[in-house]
C-alpha positions in Angstrom: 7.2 -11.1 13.1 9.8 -13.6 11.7 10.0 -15.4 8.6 9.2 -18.4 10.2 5.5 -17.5 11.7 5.1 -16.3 7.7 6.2 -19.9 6.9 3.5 -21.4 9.7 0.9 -19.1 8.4 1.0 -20.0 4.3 1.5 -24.0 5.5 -1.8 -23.5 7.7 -3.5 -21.8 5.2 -3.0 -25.1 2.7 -4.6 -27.1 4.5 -8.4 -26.2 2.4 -6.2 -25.4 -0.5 -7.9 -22.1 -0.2 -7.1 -18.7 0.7 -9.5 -16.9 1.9 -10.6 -13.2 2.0 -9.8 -12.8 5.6 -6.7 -15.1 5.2 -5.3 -12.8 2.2 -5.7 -9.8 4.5 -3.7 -11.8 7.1 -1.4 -12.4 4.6 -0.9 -8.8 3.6 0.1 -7.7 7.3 2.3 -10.2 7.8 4.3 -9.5 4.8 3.8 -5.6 5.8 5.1 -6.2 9.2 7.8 -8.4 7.6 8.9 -5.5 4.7 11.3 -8.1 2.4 13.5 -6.5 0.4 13.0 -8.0 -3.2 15.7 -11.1 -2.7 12.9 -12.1 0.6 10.1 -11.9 -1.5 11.4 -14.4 -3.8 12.5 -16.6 -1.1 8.7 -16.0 0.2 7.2 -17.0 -3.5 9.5 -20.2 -3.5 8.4 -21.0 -0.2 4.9 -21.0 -1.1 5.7 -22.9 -4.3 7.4 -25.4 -2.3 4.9 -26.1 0.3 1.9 -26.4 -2.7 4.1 -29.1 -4.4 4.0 -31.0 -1.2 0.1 -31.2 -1.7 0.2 -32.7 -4.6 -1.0 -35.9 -5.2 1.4 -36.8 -7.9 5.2 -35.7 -7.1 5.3 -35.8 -11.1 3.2 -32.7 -11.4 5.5 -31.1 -9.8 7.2 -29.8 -12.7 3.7 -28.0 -13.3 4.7 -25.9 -10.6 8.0 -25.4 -11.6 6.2 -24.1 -15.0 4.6 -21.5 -13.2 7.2 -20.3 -11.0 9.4 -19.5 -13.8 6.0 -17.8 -15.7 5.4 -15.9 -12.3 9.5 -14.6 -12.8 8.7 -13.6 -15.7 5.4 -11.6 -15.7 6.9 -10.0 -12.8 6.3 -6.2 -13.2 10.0 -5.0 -14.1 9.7 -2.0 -11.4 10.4 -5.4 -9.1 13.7 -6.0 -10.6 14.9 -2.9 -13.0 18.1 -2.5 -14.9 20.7 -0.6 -13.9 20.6 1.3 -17.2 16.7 1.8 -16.6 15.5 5.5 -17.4 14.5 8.2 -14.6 11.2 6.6 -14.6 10.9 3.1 -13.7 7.4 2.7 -12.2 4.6 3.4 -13.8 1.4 1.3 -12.7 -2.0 2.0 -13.2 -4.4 0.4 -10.7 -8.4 0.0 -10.6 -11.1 -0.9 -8.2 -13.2 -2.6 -7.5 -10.7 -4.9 -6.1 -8.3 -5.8 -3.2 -5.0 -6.0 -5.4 -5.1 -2.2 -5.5 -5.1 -1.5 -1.7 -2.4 -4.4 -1.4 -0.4 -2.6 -4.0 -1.1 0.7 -1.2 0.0 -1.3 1.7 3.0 -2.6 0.4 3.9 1.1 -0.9 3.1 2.2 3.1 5.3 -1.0 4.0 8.4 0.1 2.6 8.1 3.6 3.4 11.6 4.4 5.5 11.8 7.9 5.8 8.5 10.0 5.1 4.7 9.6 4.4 3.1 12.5 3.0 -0.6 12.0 2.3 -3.3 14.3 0.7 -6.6 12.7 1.1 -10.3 13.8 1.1 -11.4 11.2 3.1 -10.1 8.4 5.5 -12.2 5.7 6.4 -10.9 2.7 5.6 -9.2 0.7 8.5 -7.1 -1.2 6.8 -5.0 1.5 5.1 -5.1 3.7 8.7 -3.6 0.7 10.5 -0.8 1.3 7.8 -0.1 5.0 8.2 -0.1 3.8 11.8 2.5 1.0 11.4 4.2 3.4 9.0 4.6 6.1 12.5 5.7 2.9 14.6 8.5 2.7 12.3 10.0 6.2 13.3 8.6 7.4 9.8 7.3 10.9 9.7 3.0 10.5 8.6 1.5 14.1 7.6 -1.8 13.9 6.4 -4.1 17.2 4.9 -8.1 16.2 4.5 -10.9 18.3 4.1 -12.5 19.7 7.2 -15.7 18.8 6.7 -15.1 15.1 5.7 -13.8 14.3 9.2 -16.6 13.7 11.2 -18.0 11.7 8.8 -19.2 8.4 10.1 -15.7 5.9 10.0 -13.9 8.7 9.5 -10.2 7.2 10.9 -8.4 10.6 11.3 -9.6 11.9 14.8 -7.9 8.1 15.5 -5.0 8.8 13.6 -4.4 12.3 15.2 -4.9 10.7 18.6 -2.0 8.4 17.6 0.5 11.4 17.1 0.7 11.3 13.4 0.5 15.4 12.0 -2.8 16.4 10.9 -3.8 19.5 8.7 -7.2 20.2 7.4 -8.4 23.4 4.5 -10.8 24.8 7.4 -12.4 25.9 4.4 -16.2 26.5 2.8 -14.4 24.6 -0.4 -13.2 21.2 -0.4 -9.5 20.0 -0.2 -10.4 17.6 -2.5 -6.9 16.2 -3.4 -6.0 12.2 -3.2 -2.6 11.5 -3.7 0.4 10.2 -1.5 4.1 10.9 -1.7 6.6 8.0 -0.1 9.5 8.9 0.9 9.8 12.5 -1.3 10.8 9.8 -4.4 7.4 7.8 -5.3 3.7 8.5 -5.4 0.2 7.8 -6.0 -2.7 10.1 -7.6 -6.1 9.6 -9.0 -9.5 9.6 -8.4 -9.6 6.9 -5.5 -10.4 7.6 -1.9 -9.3 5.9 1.0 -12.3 4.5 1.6 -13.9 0.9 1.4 -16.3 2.2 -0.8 -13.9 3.0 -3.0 -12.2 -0.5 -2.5 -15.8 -2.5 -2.5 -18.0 -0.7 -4.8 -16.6 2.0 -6.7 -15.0 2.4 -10.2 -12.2 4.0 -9.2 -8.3 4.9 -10.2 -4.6 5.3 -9.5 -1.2 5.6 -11.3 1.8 4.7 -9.1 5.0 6.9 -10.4 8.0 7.0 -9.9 8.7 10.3 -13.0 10.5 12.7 -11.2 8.8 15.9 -12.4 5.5 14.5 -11.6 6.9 13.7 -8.0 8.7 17.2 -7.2 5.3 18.8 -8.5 3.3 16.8 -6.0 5.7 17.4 -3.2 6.2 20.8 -4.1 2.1 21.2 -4.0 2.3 19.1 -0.3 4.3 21.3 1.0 2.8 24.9 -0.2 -0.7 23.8 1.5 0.9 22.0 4.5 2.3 25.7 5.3 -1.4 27.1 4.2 -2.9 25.4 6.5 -0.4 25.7 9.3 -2.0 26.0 12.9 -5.3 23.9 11.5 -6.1 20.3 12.8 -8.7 18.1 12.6 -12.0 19.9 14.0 
């Protein structure tokens, strides 16, 4: 995917001066499959600005747009953009659901992944976030997943799919639950909380996540990854 089919896409997308659910998903994997560095995104952003000021019906609002373009710049979150003097720690989000902004913050984290993907997850069953880990393995970048042995034959379950696709799968093979949901990109940023990978938990539930970069907290998680990764060696998905 090139910048320009990106371009096509949010000028198509005008036309209703709408975007839709499906359309926003659309617009997710395209930017996914695109992975801008932060000087792209702001191209992409004054792109989009651009082609909504050609909509207008009077050029003069215009500078309405320009209002908001420098508002958007600045409400930025400042993990976009951090100084160069910026402490250890320069992410620290907290995201809630219902809602699609928080698997869109997920995807974009799965996006940028170069290296390694390590994920600890109860359950798997939504698509959208699979296709991800998927993209993630397409990239050369080394998916490990642990879930809970009983969760995956649950119905929509995507990890027999995922295994079937080559990416390294380790379950507890357990009475007890490997009950776990947090995800480590590349060893140096993660994600914990109460929130399943699951549309439930994107649709319906009341559901958490904190995105960190804190060091301690990260070394700890991966430290935790790897003791039950070697726990659980010789186990896949049943």
């Amino acid at each position: 995917m090139d910048p320009a089919q990106l371009e096509r896409f949010l000028s198509e997308s005008l036309d209703d001066k709408r975007l839709s659910r499906g359309e926003k998903r659309v617009l997710s994997q395209l930017v996914e499959e695109l992975n801008p560095d932060l000087h792209e995104h702001r191209v992409i952003l004054s792109k989009a600005f651009d082609l909504a000021r050609t909509k207008l019906a009077d050029p003069r609002d215009g500078a309405i747009l320009d209002w908001l373009h420098e508002v958007v710049k600045v409400l930025r979150p400042a993990s976009d953009n951090p100084p160069l003097d910026s402490p250890v720690s320069r992410t620290m989000e907290a995201w809630f659901t219902p809602g699609l902004r928080a698997v869109g913050r997920l995807r974009g984290l799965m996006g940028n992944c170069r290296k390694t993907l390590d994920v600890c997850m109860f359950t798997i069953t939504h698509d959208d976030l699979a296709e991800s880990l998927l993209n993630a393995q397409k990239r050369k970048v080394r998916v490990r997943i642990i879930t809970d042995d009983e969760k995956v034959n649950d119905l929509g379950s995507d990890i027999r799919r995922l295994e079937q696709h080559g990416i390294e799968i380790r379950t507890d093979s357990s009475p007890a639950h490997m009950h776990h949901k947090f995800a480590i990109f590349d060893g140096s940023i993660m994600v914990t909380g109460s929130f399943n990978w699951t549309r439930a938990a994107v649709e319906y539930n009341q559901d958490s996540f904190i995105v960190t970069d804190e060091e301690a907290l990260v070394k700890s998680h991966v430290k935790e990854f790897e003791h039950l990764w070697a726990e659980f060696s010789g186990t896949h998905a049943p």
